[in-house]
Steps between C-alpha positions, in 0.01 A plus 500: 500500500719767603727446170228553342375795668811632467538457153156673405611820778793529273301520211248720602737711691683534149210618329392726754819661494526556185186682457610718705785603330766254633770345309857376532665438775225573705263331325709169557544569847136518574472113308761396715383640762132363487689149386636524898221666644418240744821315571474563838211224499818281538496582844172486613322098601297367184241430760436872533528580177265189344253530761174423384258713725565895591831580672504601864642808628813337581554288191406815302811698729713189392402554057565903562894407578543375141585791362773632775582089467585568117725815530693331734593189312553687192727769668712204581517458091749728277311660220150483694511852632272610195191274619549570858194824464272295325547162717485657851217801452249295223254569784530839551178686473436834362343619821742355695309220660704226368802303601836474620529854516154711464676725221236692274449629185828508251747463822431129369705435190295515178663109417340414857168678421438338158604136676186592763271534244575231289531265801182571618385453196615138419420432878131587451462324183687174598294165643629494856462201758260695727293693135427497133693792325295815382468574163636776297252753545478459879840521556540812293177623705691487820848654379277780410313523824858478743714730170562779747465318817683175434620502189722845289169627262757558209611105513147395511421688248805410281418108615132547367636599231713196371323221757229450227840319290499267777139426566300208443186590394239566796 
């Protein structure tokens, strides 16, 4: 699954990106970056993260360390520093509210930014253990309710704007 996940970030993340303008260097460090979005997974039990029912408070504290879990293995890694942004603040919100370190608005990283969105994304639209994946159309309904909350409004509206290449039909 998460290869998988990964992979379809990546690609999402690319397109986003370059809708908004991105390209070179930049652009490849946002695929890269959204390929290793989640490593820090490694570190957390599979029977926290392949729970089938809704995660408690605690084993919810446990998945939020995944991203502070993936900067630190790849700092550890020449040549990773480029990735380190988009691995450890992917869950950054743009009001703030969101994890490891509350930041809001474009203190995030645009690379991290453009990973949230597409992550959320692939999350909602992906069969889970514990849910059936939405379809297109509802998950585009709730980046566009939480753009300016959860999500940057000028990546969800750059997403929208490419998303319908990667769509199966409603």
């Amino acid at each position: 699954y998460t290869a998988g996940h990964s992979g379809r970030v990546s690609e999402l993340s690319c397109a986003t990106a370059m809708a908004l303008g991105v390209t070179g260097d930049e652009l490849n460090d946002i695929r890269i970056g959204a390929l290793l979005h989640d490593i820090g997974k490694i570190g957390i039990s599979d029977t926290v993260l392949q729970k089938a029912g809704k995660l408690t408070e605690q084993e919810f504290a446990i998945v939020k360390q995944h991203p502070e879990i993936g900067r630190r293995i790849l700092e550890g890694v020449q040549g990773f520093s480029p990735y380190l942004a988009a691995v450890e603040l992917h869950h950054e919100n743009w009001d703030g509210t969101g994890y490891p370190k509350g930041q809001s608005g474009e203190t995030t990283p645009l690379a991290a930014r453009i990973i949230h969105v597409a992550d959320a994304y692939d999350a909602m639209t992906t069969d889970r253990p514990y849910r059936t994946g939405m379809s297109h159309g509802e998950a585009i309904h709730v980046l566009q309710k939480y753009a300016g909350r959860q999500f940057d409004p000028r990546v969800v509206d750059a997403f929208v704007e490419v998303s319908v290449m990667f769509a199966s039909p409603d």
